[in-house]
VOFI-828885 format. One line per 10 residues: number of its first residue (from 1); for each residue x, y, z of C-alpha. Coordinates in nm, 4 decimals, always signed. Example, Ala and Ser with C-alpha at 12.3 -4.5 7.8 and 13.67 -1.06 7.14 Angstrom:
2
1	+1.2300:-0.4500:+0.7800 ~ +1.3670:-0.1060:+0.7140
//
This chain:
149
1	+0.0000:+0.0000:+0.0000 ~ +0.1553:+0.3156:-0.0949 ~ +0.1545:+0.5495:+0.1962 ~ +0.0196:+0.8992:-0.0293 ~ -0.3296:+0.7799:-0.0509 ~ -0.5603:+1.0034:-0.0907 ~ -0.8654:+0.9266:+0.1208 ~ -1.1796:+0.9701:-0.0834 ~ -1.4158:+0.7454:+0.1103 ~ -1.3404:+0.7910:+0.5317
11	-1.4787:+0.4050:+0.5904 ~ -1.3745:+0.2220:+0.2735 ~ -1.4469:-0.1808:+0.2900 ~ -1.3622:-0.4791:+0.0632 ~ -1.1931:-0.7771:-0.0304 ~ -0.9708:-0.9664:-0.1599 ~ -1.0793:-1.3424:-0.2388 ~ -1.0597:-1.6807:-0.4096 ~ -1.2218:-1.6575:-0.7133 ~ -1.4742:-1.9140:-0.5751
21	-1.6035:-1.6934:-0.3507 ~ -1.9890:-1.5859:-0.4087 ~ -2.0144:-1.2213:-0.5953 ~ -2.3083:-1.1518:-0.4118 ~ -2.0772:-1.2398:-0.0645 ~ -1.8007:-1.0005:-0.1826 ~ -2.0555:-0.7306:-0.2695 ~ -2.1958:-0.7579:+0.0813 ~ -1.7953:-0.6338:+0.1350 ~ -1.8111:-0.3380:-0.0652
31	-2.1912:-0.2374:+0.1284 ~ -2.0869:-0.2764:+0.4263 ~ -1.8661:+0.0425:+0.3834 ~ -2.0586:+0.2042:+0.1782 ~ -2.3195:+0.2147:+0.4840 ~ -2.0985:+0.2804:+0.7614 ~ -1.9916:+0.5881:+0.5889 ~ -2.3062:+0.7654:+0.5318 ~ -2.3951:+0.7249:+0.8915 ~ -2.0755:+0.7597:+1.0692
41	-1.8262:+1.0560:+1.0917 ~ -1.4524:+0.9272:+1.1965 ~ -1.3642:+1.3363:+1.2627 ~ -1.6354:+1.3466:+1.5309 ~ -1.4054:+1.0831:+1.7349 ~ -1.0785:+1.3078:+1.7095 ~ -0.8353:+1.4343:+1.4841 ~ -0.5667:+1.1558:+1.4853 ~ -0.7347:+0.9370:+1.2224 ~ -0.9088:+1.0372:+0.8621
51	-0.9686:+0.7026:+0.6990 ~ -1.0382:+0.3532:+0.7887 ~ -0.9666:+0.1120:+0.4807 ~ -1.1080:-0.2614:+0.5804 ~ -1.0384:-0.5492:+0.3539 ~ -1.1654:-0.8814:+0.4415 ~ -0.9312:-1.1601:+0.2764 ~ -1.1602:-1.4438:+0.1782 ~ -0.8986:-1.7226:+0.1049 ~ -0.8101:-2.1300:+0.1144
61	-0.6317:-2.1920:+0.4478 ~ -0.3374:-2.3279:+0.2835 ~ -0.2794:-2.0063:+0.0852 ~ -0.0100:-1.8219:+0.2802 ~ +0.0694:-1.5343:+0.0492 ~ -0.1662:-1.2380:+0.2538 ~ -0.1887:-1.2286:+0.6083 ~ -0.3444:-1.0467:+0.8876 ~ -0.2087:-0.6922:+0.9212 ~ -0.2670:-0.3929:+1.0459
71	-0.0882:-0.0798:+0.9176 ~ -0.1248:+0.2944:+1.0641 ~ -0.0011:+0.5374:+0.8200 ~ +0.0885:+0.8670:+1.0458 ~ +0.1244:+1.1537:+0.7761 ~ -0.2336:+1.0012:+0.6189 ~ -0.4068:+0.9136:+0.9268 ~ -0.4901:+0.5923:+0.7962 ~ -0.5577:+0.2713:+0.9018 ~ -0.5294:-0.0025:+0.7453
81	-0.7067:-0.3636:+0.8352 ~ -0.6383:-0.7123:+0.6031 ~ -0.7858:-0.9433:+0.7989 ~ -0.8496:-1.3195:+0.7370 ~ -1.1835:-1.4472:+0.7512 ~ -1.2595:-1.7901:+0.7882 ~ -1.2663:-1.9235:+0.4186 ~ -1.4881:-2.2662:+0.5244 ~ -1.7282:-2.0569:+0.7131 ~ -1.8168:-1.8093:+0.4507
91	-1.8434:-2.0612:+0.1674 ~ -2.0572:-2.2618:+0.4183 ~ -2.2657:-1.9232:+0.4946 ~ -2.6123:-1.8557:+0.3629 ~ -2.6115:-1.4869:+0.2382 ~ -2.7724:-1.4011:+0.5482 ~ -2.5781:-1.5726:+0.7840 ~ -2.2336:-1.4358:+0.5605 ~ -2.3850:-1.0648:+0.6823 ~ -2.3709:-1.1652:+1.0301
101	-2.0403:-1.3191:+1.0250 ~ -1.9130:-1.0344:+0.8438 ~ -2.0935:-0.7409:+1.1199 ~ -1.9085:-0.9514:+1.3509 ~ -1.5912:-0.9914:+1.2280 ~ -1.5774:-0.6604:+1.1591 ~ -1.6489:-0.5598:+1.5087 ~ -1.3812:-0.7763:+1.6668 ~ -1.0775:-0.6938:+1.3990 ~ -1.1579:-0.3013:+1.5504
111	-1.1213:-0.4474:+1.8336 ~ -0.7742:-0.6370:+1.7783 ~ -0.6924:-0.2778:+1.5759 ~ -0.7518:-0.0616:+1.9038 ~ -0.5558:-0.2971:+2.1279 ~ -0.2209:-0.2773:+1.8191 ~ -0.2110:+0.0551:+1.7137 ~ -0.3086:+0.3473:+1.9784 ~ -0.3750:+0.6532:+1.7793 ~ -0.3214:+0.9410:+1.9542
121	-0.5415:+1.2085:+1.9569 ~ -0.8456:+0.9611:+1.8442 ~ -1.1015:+0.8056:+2.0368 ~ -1.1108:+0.4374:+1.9007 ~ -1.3046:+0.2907:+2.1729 ~ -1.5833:+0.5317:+2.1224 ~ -1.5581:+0.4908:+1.7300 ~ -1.5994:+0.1135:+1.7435 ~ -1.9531:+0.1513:+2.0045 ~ -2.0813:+0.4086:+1.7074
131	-1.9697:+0.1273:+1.4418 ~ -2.1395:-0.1669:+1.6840 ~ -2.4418:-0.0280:+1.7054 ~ -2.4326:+0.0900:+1.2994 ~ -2.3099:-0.2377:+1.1951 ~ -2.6318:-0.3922:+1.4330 ~ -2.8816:-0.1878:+1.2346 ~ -2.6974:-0.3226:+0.8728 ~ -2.6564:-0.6779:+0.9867 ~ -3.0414:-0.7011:+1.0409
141	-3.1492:-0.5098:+0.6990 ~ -3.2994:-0.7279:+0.4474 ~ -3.2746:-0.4404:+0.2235 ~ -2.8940:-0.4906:+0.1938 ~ -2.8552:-0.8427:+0.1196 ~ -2.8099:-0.8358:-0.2765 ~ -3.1044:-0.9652:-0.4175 ~ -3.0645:-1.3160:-0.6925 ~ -3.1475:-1.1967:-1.0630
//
């Protein structure tokens, strides 16, 4: 990731994933964002941090090349989350139950996030309550579960 980024979404979520991975699963990545940043403003929790880029990595177990990391870039005030999910549960997962997991895993990456890299001048805890309760209201919305064609 090249450090001079220029933020253009504040929450910005996707993936990266085996190719057999569902579209409609991997589009659930790419809402998930979308909705967190219409409702959520990262500047009301403190100057230290502008953008939050989130991609879930959606791959066999015995593929080693990308692994769980977590990078802060200071002069950007960006962090950014690659996070493994697990690759039997989401091919397992109705499209429902994917959304869940997802909410979830979401939630508790922030949570491995706050405890790695302490921004200063940011209130993380108090960002990740506003993004539990958000995420709450998207996990239960039938209206953003991609509808079959």
């Amino acid at each position: 990731m090249n450090n001079q980024t220029v933020i253009q979404r504040p929450i910005y979520t996707s993936s990266a994933c085996w190719h057999e991975v569902p579209f409609d699963k991997v589009q659930l990545t790419y809402e998930l964002g979308r909705f967190l940043d219409e409702r959520i403003n990262i500047e009301a929790f403190g100057s230290g941090l502008k953008g939050v880029w989130f991609v879930a990595l959606i791959m066999l177990p015995e593929q080693k090349r990308h692994t769980n990391e977590i990078i802060f870039h200071r002069k950007a005030k960006l962090l950014e989350i690659f996070w493994r999910m697990d690759y039997e549960k989401v091919m397992a997962a109705t499209l429902p139950e994917f959304k869940e997991y997802l909410a979830n895993f979401f939630i508790e990456v922030f949570y491995v996030a706050s405890e790695q890299k302490k921004i200063k001048e940011f209130d993380m805890v108090g960002l990740i309550e506003t993004l539990a309760k958000s995420i709450t209201d998207w996990s239960a919305s039938e209206k953003s579960v991609p509808q079959a064609q």
